[in-house]
VOZADO-319037 format. One record per residue (C-alpha): residue in three letters; x, z, y. Coordinates in steps of 0.02 Angstrom, whole numbers, plus 32768, in hexadecimal, padded with zeros to 4 digits. Each point is the difference from the previous one (the first is absolute). Example, Ala and Ser with C-alpha at 12.3 -4.5 7.8 and 13.67 -1.06 7.14 Angstrom:
ALA826781867F1F SER80457FDF80AC 
This chain:
UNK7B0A846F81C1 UNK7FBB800C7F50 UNK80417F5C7F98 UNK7F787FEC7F8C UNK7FBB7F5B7FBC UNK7F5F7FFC8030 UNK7F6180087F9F UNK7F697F697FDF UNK7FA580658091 UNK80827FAC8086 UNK807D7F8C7F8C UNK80957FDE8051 UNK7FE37F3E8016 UNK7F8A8016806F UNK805B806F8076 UNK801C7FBE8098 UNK80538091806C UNK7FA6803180A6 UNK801B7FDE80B3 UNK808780568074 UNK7FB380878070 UNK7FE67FD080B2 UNK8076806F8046 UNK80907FF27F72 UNK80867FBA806A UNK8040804F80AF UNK80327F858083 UNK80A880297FD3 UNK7FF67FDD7F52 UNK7FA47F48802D UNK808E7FD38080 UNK8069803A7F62 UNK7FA27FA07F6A UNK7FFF7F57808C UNK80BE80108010 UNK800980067F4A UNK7F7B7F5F7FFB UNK80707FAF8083 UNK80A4801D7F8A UNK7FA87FBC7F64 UNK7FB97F6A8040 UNK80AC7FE58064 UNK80627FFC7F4E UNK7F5F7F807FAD UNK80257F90808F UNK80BF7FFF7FE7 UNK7FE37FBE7F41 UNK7F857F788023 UNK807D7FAA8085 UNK80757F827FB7 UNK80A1802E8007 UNK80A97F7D8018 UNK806080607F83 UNK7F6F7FE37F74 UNK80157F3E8026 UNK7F6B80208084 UNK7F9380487F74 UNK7F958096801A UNK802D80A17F8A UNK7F6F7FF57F8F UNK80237F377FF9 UNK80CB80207FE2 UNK7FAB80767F5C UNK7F837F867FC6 UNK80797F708003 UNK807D80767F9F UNK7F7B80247F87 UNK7FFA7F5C7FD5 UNK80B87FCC7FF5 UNK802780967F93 UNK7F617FDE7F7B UNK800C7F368001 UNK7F637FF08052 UNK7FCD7F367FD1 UNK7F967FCD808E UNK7F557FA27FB4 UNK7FEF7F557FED UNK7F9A7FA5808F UNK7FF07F4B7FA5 UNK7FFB7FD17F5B UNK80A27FB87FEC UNK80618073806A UNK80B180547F93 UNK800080B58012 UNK80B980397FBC UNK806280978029 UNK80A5802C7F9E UNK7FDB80C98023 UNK80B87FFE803E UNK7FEF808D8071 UNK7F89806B7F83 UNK80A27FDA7F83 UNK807680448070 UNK7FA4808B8053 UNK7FF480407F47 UNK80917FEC7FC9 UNK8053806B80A5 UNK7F7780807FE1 UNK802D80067F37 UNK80CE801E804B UNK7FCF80788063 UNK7F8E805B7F90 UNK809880157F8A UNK807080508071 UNK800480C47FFE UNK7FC1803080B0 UNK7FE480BF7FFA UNK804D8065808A UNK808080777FE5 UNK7FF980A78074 UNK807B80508065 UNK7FD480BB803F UNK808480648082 UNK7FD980988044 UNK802880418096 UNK80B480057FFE UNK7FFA7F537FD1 UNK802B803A7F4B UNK7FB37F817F78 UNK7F88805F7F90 UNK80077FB67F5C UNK7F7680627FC1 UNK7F897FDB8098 UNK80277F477FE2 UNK7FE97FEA7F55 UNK7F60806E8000 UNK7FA87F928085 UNK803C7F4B7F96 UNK7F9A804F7F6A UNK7F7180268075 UNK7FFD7F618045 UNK80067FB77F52 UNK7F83806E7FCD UNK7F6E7FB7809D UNK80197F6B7FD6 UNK7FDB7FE87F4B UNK7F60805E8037 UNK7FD97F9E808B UNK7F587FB77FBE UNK7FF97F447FDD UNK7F86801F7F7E UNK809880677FA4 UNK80767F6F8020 UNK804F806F8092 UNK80787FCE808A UNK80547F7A7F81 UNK7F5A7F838026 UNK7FF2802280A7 UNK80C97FE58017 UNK7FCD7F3F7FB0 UNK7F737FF58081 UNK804F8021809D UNK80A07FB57FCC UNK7F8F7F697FF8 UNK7FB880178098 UNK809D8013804D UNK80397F367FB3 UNK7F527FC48023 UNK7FDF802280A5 UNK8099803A8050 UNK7FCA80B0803E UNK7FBB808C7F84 UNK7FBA80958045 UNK7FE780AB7F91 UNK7FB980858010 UNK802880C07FC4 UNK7FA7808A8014 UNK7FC980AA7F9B UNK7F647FCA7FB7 UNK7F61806C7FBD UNK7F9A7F967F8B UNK7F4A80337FF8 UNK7F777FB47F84 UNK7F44803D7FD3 UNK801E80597F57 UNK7F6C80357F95 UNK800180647F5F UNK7FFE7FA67F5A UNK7F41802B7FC4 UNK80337FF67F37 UNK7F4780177FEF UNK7FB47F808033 UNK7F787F967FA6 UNK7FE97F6B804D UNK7F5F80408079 UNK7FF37F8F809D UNK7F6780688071 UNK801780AD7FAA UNK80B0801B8025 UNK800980978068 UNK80347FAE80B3 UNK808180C8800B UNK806E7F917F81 UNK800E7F76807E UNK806D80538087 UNK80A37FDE7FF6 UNK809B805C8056 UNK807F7FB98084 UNK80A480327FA3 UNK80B97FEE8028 UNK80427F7F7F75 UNK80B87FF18052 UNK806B804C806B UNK80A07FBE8029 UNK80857F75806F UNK7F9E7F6A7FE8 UNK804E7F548031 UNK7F827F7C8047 UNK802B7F458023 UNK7FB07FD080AB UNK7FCC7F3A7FF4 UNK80217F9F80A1 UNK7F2B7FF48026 UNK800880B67FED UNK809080298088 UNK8003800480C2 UNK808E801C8072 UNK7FED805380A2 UNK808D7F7C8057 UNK80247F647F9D UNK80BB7FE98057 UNK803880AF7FBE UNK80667FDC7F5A UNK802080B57FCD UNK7F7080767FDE UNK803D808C804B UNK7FF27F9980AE UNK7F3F7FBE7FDE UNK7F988073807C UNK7F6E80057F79 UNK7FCB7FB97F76 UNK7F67801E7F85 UNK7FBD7F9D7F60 UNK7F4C7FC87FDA UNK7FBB80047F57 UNK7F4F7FE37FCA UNK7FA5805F7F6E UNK7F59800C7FAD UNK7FAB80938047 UNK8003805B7F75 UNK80B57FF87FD1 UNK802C802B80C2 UNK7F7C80A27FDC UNK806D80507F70 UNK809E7FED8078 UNK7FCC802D809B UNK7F4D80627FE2 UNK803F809E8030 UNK80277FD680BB UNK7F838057805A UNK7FE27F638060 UNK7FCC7FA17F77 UNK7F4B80018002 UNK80167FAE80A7 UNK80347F5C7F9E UNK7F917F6B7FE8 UNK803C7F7E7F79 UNK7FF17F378041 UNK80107FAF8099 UNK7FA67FFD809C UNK7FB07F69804A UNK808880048096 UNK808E7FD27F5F UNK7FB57F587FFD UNK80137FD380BB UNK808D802D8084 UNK802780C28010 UNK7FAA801E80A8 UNK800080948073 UNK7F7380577F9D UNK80657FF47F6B UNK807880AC8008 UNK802C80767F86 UNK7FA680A88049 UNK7F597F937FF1 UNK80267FF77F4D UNK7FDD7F497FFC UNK809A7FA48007 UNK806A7FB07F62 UNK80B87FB4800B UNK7FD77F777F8D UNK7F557FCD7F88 UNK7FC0805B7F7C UNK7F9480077F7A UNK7F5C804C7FFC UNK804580887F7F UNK80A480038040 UNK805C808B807D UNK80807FD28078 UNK80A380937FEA UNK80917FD58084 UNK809A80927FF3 UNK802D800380A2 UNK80BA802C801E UNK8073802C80B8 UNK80B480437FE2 UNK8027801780BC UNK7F5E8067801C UNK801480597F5C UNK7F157FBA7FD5 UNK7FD07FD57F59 UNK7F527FCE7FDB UNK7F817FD17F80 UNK7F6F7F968048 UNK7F5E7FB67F94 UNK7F977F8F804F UNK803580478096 UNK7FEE80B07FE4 UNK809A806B8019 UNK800580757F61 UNK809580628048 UNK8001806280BB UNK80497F99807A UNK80B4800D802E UNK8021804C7F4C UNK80BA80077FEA UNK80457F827F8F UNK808F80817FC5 UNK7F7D80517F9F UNK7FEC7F717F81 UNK80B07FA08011 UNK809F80547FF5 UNK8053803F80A7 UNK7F5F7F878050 UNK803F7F5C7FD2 UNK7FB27F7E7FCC UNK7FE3800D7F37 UNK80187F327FFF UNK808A7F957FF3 UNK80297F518014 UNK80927F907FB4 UNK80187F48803C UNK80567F887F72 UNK805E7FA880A2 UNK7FE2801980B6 UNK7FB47F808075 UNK803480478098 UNK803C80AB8040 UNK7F62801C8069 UNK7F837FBA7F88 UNK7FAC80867F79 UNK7FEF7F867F62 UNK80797FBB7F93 UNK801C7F457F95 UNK7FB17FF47F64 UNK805D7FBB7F72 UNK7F887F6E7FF7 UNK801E7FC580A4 UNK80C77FE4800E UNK800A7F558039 UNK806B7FD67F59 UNK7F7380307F91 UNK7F657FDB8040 UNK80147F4B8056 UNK806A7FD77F70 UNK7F83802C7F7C UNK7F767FA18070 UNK80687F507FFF UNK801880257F48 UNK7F5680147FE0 UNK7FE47F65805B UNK807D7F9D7FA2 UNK7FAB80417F65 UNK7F4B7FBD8050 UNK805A7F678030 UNK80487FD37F61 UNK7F6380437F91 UNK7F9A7F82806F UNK80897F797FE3 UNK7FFE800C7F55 UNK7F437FFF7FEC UNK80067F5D806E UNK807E7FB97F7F UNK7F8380357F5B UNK7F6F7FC58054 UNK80257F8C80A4 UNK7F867FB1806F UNK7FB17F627FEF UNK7FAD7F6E8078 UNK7F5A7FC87FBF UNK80017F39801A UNK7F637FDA7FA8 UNK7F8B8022808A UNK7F9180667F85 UNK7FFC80B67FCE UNK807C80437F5B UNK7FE980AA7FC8 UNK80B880618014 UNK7FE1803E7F4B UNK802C7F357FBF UNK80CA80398012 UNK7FED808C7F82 UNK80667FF77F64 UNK7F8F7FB07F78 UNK7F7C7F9A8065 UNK7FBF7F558000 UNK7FB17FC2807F UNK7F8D7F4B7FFF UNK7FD47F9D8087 UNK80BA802E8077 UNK80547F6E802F UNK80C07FEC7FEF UNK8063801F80AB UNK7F4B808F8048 UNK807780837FFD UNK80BA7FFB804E UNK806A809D8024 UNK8035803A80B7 UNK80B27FEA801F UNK8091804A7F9D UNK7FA480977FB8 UNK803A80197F4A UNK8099801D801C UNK7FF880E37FD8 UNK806D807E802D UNK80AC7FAE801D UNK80AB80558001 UNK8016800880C7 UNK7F5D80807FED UNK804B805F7F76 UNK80888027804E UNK7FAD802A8094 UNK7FA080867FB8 UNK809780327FBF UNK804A801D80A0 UNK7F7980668039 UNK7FFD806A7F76 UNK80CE801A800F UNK7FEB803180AF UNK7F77807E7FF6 UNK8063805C7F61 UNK80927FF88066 UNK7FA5804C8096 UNK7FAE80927FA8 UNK802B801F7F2B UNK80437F967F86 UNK7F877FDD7F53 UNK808E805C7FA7 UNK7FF780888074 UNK7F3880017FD8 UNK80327FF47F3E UNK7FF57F547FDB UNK80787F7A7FAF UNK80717FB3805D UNK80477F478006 UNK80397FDB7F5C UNK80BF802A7FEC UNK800080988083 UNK808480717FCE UNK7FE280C67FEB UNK807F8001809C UNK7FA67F8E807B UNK7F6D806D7FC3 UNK804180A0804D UNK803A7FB6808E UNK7F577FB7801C UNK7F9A80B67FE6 UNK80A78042807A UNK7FA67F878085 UNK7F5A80297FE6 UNK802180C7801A UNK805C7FCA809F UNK7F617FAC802D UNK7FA0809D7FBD UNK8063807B8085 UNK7F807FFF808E UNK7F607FFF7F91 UNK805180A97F97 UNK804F804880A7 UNK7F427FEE8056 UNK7FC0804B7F54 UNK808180888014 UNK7FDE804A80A3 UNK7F4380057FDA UNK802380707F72 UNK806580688058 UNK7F8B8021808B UNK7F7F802C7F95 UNK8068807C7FA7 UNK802C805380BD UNK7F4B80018013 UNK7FC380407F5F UNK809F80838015 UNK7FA98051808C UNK7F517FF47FB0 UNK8033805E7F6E UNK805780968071 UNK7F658014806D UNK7F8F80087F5A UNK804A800D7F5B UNK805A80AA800B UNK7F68806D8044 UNK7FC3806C7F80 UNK7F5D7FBD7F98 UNK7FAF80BB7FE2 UNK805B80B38017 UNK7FD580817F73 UNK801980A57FF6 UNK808180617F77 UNK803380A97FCA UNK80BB7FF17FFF UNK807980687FA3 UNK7FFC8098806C UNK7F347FF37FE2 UNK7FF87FDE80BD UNK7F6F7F67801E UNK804E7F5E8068 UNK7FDA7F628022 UNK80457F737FB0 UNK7FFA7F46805D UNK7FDA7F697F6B UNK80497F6D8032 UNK7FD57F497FC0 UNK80757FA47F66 UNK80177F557FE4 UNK805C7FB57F62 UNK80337F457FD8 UNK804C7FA77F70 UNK80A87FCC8023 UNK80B37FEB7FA2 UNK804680887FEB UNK80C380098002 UNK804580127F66 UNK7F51801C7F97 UNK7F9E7F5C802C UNK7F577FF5802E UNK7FA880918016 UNK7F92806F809A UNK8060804380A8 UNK7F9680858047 UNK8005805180A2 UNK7FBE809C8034 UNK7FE1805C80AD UNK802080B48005 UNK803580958067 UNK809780587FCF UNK8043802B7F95 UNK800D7F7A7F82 UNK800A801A7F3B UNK80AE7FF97FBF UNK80567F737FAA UNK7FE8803D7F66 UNK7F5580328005 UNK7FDB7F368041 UNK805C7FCE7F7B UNK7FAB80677F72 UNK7F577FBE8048 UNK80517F408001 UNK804580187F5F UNK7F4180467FB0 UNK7FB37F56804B UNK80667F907FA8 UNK7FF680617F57 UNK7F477FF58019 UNK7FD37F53804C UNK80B17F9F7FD3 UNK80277FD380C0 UNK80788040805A UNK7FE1807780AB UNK806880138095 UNK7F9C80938071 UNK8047800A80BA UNK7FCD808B8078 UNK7FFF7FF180C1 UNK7FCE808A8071 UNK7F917FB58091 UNK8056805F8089 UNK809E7FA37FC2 UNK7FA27F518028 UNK7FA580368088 UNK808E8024807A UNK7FD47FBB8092 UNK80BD7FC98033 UNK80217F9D7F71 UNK802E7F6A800E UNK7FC27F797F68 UNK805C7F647FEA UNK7FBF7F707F80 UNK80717F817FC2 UNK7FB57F667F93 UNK808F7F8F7F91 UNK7FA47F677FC3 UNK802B80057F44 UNK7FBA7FB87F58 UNK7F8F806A7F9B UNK8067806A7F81 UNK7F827FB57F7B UNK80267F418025 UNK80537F8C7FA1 UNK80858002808E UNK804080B07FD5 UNK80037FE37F3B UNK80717F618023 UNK80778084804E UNK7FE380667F98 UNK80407F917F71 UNK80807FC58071 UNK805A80C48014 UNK7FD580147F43 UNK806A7F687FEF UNK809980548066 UNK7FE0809C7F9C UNK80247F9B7F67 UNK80997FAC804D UNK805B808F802D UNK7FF780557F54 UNK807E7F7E7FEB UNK8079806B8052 UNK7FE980AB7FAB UNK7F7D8042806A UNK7F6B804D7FB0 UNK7F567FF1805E UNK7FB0809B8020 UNK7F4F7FCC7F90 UNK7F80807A804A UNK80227FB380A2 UNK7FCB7F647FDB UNK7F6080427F91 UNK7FDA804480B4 UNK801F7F50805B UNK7FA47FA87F8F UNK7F59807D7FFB UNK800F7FF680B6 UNK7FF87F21801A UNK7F7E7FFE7F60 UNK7F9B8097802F UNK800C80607F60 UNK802880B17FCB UNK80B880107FBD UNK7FD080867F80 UNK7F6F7FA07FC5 UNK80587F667FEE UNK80C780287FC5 UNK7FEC80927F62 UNK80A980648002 UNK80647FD97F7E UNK7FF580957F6F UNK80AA80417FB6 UNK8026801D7F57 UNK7FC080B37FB3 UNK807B80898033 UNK80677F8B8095 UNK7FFF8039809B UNK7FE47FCA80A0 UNK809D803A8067 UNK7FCE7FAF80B3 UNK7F4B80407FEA UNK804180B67FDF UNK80938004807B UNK7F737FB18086 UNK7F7C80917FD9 UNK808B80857FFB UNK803E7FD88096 UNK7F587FEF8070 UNK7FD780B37FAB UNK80A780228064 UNK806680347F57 UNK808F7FC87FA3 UNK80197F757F82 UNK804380287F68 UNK801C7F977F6E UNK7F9F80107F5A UNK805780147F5D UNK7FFD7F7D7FAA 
């Protein structure tokens, strides 16, 4: 199907697709597409039942009320007078977990044996660069897997359950050509300059946060995902945007963008997917419907829009998810129940949330209190009508006899100690039940020792253990999963091309795809890791480290070049382990305090005779402040006609000669 944008003669607005042939479906693909009806509506039912485990809430109400814990949503005032006054405690909190975690070094290392069960180093170390590599170009509008790690992390605190997606992704987008000629002409323009191509932008593992409106499970009591019979997510685009992505299904000019009149009532009998009139939920009138329809145990993927089935039915899932499982995983922050799917979100432990509500109470209580004690009420004994406005500062009033105006009660009294110290308590409690202010990086009580301050951040991490463990495992099974992505798609060759090799005979030659990052490299700093794909055989060392060696004379960054040959990753009985150590970033202020600290017991022990070894630590300390150790130390220059004895004896005896002495 050509993918052209289409001319003024029939302008893609106004294209409104065209109506399934009478005869499309068999009877055995309508018994199919109502089974597949049955399932989705099945799953829509199973969210919009309230559930005990979300405090009888419904999903989509457990979100919504989420929503509004996590953001300090301030309800609106309903009278005039009414005190509206949150302290944002959970917003405060939830922030300050997602800054901790956010610092902590979460990338996976990779663990490759072969089939003897032998560990492959190479293998390994090769697939923790390529991993690397996807995910600093993992969209995000060139942010790349860092912002979405901040977003689903989120997620994951906010609402207790985060679902994300992976899958490898091909971008398209209506390209035209630049027309450098142009000359500002509105009806002459030649309409030829108008089309515009449908061209691949990306290609590539692509990581996708799933919202919880967006996500259906196929059995609501299944925690794992490997046990949920289906599931499938609904999304809803702009006709146009769904066009670029899915325009070249054959299928597509079957599709019809809004809703049909039977969205707006109950789904009846008439209402069925082969009659190309039914919709799982409203739409616009521009919009499309796309539900990705997923079934691990029957090995079905599918792509429906507005009910039309872009894909045959009963197409395998294996042949878009690795080894046909589903390409979506979930990670609770802390389990309800064993047989329940969805997890407890941050904002709803009982210690947080009800405690920040009666705080936010007190503070209501007390604002309202203390507004009563500025301006308290008053009885009006002189049986005639006095403006409020005569109790502003600064007013005289004539004609107001002494005694018309007596206060009510005992109301002038303020804010009194027994309050204080009751909002105190409250405040003690919930730091105590989730992170301490110094743990968030504010002052403590006056007089807290640097002691009591470590022992306080000690608690807080011990409070921190489920939130990074949770964090953890979703990490890690998004590496597993973007592991076997990256074997089913990254080492196939791009293009073959033909050469004349050195016995002039003509063969073909496989061109595989390269990725390069920026990362410290040991010993040199910052500089660029590449890896490349390649059949055997490989260049030597020393021809890689010629070509290394001529990039850093030329651009001033050092270049580490790996090879991997794909066969070597592609072994089918390997077996891939990933291991993730929560650790500080290298970069924070954490590792320069030790780094000061060993610098310090460096220093101490010279006290003793023992001489450091100095290009060591030029190497440590490039490494914690990112820096190149040839850019920042300058070797120290000898005097004219000295020697350097070590730097001789060193280069005679790599040459694999003898060191001799010099006259001297």
């Amino acid at each position: 199907m050509e993918q052209k944008l289409t001319t003024p003669d029939n302008p893609l607005h106004l294209y409104k697709g065209v109506d399934l042939p009478a005869n499309f479906y068999s009877d055995e693909d309508k018994k199919y597409l109502t089974y597949l009806q049955t399932r989705l509506e099945s799953a829509k039912n199973q969210k919009y039942i309230p559930w005990p485990e979300l405090n009888n809430l419904t999903w989509p109400q457990y979100t919504e009320l989420n929503e509004k814990l996590a953001n300090t949503y301030v309800e609106q005032k309903v009278e005039k007078d009414d005190i509206v006054v949150s302290a944002g405690t959970l917003e405060s909190k939830l922030d300050t977990l997602l800054s901790n975690l956010n610092n902590l070094n979460l990338e996976p290392e990779v663990m490759s044996f072969d089939k003897k069960n032998i560990p492959d180093t190479l293998a390994g170390n090769a697939m923790k660069e390529l991993l690397a590599i996807a995910a600093e170009n993992d969209g995000a509008d060139g942010a790349g897997d860092d912002d979405k790690k901040m977003m689903r992390q989120r997620e994951l605190l906010k609402h207790g359950t985060t679902f994300v997606q992976d899958e490898w992704c091909r971008k398209f987008e209506y390209k035209g050509k630049k027309d450098k000629g142009y000359n500002g002409t509105y009806k002459g323009y030649e309409a030829s300059k108008l089309n515009k191509n449908l061209e691949l932008v990306f290609e590539g593992p692509s990581r996708q946060l799933i919202t919880q409106d967006n996500i259906y499970l196929g059995n609501m009591k299944m925690f794992y995902m490997d046990d949920q019979p289906y599931i499938f997510c609904a999304y809803y685009e702009d006709y146009n945007v769904a066009r670029a992505k899915y325009g070249k299904f054959e299928n597509w000019k079957y599709v019809k963008p809004g809703a049909f009149k039977s969205d707006l009532k109950m789904q009846t009998s008439s209402a069925s997917i082969y009659n190309n009139n039914w919709r799982l939920n409203t739409l616009q009138d521009n919009e499309v419907e796309i539900i990705i329809y997923q079934d691990q145990p029957n090995d079905e993927f599918q792509i429906m829009i507005n009910g039309v089935p872009m894909l045959p039915l009963g197409f395998a899932l294996c042949n878009v998810a690795p080894g046909g499982k589903y390409n979506i995983i979930k990670q609770v922050l802390k389990p309800i129940r064993k047989d329940f799917a969805l997890g407890k979100a941050f904002v709803q432990f009982g210690s947080v949330r009800y405690l920040s509500e009666l705080l936010d109470e007190m503070l209501k209580l007390l604002t309202f209190k203390e507004r009563k004690s500025v301006a308290p009420s008053y009885i009006n004994n002189s049986g005639r009508y006095i403006s409020p406005n005569v109790l502003r500062p600064g007013r005289i009033s004539m004609n107001i006899p002494a005694g018309a105006l007596s206060p009510v009660g005992q109301e002038g009294q303020g804010i009194t100690a027994g309050d204080f110290n009751m909002l105190t308590e409250l405040s003690d409690k919930i730091d105590k039940n989730t992170i301490s202010p110094v743990f968030q990086g504010q002052l403590g009580k006056s007089g807290t020792t640097a002691t009591e301050v470590l022992e306080v951040q000690k608690q807080a991490k011990l409070t921190l253990g489920l939130i990074v463990a949770a964090a953890v495992l979703l990490e890690k099974k998004l590496a597993y999963l973007r592991i076997f992505i990256l074997l089913e798609n990254w080492f196939e060759p791009v293009s073959v091309i033909k050469e004349i090799n050195e016995m002039r005979e003509e063969v073909e030659k496989k061109e595989y795809r390269t990725g390069s990052r920026e990362a410290t490299i040991g010993g040199a700093g910052k500089g660029i890791k590449m890896l490349r794909v390649a059949d055997q055989p490989h260049p030597k060392s020393r021809e890689i480290r010629m070509e290394e060696d001529r990039f850093e004379k030329s651009y001033g960054t050092p270049l580490r070049i790996s090879y991997i040959d794909p066969e070597r990753m592609m072994d089918i009985k390997r077996r891939w382990f990933v291991v993730i150590t929560p650790k500080e970033k290298e970069s924070s202020s954490y590792y320069k305090l030790l780094f000061r600290e060993y610098l310090g017991d460096i220093i101490a022990m010279t006290q003793f005779g023992i001489q450091p070894d100095v290009e060591d630590i030029q190497k440590e300390f490039a490494r914690v402040w990112q820096k190149s150790p040839t850019s920042t130390f300058k070797k120290e220059q000898l005097p004219a006609g000295q020697v350097d004895t070590q730097e001789m004896i060193k280069g005679i005896s790599n040459a694999g000669g003898t060191p001799k002495v010099p006259f001297e």
